[in-house]
N, C-alpha and C positions, 0 to 999 in steps of 0.2 A: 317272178320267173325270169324276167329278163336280166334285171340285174344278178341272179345266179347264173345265167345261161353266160354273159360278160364277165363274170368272176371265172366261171372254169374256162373258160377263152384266155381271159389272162394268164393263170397259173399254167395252160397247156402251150402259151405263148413264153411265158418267163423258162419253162422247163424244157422247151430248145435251143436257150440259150448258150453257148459254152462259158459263159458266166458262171451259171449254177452249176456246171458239173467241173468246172475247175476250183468253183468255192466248194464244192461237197468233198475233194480230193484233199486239196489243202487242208479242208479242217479235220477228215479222218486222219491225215500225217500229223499233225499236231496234236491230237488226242491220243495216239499209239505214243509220240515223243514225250510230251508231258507225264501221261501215265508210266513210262519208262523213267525219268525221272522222277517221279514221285515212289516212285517201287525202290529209288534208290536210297530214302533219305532213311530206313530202317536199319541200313546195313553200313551207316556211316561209324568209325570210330567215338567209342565212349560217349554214346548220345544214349540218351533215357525215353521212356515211350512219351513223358511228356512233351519234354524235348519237340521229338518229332509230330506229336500232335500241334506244338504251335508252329511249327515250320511247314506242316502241311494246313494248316487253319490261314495261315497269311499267302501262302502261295497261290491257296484254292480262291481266294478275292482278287488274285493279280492275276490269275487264267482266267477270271472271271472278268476282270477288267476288258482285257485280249479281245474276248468272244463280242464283249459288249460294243468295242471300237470294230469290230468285222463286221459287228450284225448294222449297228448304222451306215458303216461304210455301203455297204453290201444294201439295206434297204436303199438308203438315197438312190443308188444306182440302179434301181430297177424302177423308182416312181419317177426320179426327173422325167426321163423320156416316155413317159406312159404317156398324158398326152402332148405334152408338146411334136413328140414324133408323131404321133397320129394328124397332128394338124399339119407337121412339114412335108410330110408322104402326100396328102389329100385322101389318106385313109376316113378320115372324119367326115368329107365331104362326102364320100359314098355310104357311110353310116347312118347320117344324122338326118337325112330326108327320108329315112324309112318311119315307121311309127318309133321311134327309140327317143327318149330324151335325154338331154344332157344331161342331167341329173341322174338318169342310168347308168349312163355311161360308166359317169364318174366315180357313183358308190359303188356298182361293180367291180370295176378294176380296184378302186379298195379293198374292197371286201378279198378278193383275190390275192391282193398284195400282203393284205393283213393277216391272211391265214399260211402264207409262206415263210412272213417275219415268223410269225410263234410256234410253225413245224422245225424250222431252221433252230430258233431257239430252247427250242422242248429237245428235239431230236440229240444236238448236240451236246446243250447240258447235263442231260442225264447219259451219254454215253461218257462224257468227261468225269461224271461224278462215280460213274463203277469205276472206271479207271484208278481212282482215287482210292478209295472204298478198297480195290482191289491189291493197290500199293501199298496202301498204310493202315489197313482197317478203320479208316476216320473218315465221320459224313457231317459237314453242316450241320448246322440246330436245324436248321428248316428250309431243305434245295429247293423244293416244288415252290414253296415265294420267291425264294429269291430268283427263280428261273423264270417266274410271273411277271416282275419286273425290270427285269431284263428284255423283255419280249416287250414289256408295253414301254419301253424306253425305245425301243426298235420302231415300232409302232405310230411312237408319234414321232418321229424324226421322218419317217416311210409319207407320215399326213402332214405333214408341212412340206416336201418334199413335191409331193403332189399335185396344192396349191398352188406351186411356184412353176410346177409343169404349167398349169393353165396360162399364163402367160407370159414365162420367159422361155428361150432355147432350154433343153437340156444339159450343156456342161457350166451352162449361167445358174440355172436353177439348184444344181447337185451343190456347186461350189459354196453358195448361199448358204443352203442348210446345213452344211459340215461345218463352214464357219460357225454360225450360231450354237452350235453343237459344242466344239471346243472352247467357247465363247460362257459358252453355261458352266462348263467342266470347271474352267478360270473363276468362275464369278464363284461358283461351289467352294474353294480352295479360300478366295478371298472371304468368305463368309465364316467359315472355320478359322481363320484366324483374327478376323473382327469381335467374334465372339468369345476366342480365348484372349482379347487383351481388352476387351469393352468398348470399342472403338464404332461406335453410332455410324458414321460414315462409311467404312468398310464395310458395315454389317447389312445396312441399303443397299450398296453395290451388289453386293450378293445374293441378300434377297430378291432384287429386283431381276436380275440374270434367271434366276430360278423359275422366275411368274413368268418371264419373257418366253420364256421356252423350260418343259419341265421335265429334261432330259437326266440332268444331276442331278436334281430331286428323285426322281426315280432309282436313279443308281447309285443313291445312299439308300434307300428304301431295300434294292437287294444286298447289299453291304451289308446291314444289320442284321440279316438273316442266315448271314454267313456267318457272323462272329459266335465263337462260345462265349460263354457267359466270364467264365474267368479272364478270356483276354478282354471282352470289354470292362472288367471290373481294372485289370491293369492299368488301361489307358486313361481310366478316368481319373486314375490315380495320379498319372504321368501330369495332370494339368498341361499348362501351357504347352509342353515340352511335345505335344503332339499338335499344336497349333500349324493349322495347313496340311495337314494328312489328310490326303484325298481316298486312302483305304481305309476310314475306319468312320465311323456312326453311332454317334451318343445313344441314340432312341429310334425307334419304328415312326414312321412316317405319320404324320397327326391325320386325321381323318378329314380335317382342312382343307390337307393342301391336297389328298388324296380325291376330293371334291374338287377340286381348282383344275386339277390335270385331268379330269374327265369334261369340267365344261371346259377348256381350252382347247383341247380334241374335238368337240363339238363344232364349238365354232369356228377350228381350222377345218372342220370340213364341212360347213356352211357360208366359210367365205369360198372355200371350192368350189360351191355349186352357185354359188351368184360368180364368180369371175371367169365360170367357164358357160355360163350362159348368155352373157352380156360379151364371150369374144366376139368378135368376126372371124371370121373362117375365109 
């Protein structure tokens, strides 16, 4: 109960933010703008419905890209200072001597945070996907994954983010995890074209990026579920020629690594709760 009681504290804390309601404005203009664009691409000279099925099928993975770079943006930014600020305020010290432990604390406001990532990324993606739907009559093979993953890519950037609240400042902590974030994106890229030229060295770097932080992994994991079947039959076809394309995804995510990224989430929020146990305050 108290870690729920600390989760709706946060979410009623994050929701007076003018963060949230200037990220809620923004992303409805962009979903009205985008959709207006995508309304346009039927109405273009001598294009064929195929045509514009594969023009809206690659567009839909690059809004998708968009939402996935806001929604890290946008989680880093509400977990760095979760507690860090609480410790620079001496909000924490009036907290922590009540029956409450640190380890409440801390999975609450997760919990909290974590259920804001995947309304922000539910909410949003499925209002962009009518839009869509509504412009070109074309819908993904399968939104609701790929919007699964998008969200748990939001999710564990939000929990590493968190971590780093526990004891560094706030715009130290944020900086950190974005870095490693685009850090992963890089290594993603360099992995895809290690692999289309056989190249062992390259292909380490990128896996390793990947385990470090399994943010790219995940958002090839929603890429696949956005592609049709014929444009991934295309690419595959392209070989090499698509080497380093960061929009596109041979195969679904192995059950592996889908396993790896759940205990590494674990364990970033079990080094949270030992490094905010062992701070001083």
């Amino acid at each position: 109960m108290r870690v729920l009681t600390i989760a709706r504290l946060t979410i009623l804390e994050a929701a007076r933010r003018k963060l949230l309601l200037a990220l809620a404005i923004l992303t409805l203009l962009v979903i009205v703008l985008t959709s207006w664009g995508f309304s346009r691409l039927p109405t273009m000279k001598d294009v064929t419905p195929a045509q514009v099925r594969l023009a809206a099928s690659q567009l839909t993975i690059l809004v998708a890209f968009m939402f996935s770079g806001v929604l890290a943006l946008g989680s880093t930014l509400v977990a760095a200072p979760a507690i860090a600020s609480d410790i620079e305020s001496g909000i924490a010290l009036a907290i922590l001597p009540r029956p409450i432990r640190r380890s409440e604390v801390l999975m609450g406001k997760w919990l909290g945070l974590a259920l804001l990532v995947a309304l922000y990324a539910g909410l949003s993606g499925l209002l962009e996907m009518i839009g869509i739907w509504l412009g070109t009559n074309y819908l993904p093979p399968n939104p609701a994954a790929a919007l699964a993953f998008v969200a748990a890519e939001g999710i564990v950037l939000m929990t590493l983010a968190l971590l780093l609240s526990t004891r560094m400042a706030p715009m130290t902590g944020g900086v950190i995890a974005l870095v490693l974030f685009f850090v992963a994106w890089i290594g993603g890229i360099a992995l895809a074209i290690g692999q289309a030229f056989n190249n062992d060295t390259i292909i380490n770097i990128g896996v390793g990026s990947r385990l470090l932080i399994p943010t790219d992994g995940l958002w090839h994991g929603a890429i696949y579920y956005l592609e049709p079947s014929d444009i991934l039959a295309a690419a595959r076809a392209a070989g090499r020629a698509r080497a380093g394309n960061p929009f596109f995804a041979e195969a679904p995510l192995p059950l592996s690594y889908l396993l790896w990224a759940g205990a590494w989430l674990l364990a970033v929020l079990g080094l949270g709760n030992l490094s905010f146990a062992r701070r001083d305050l």
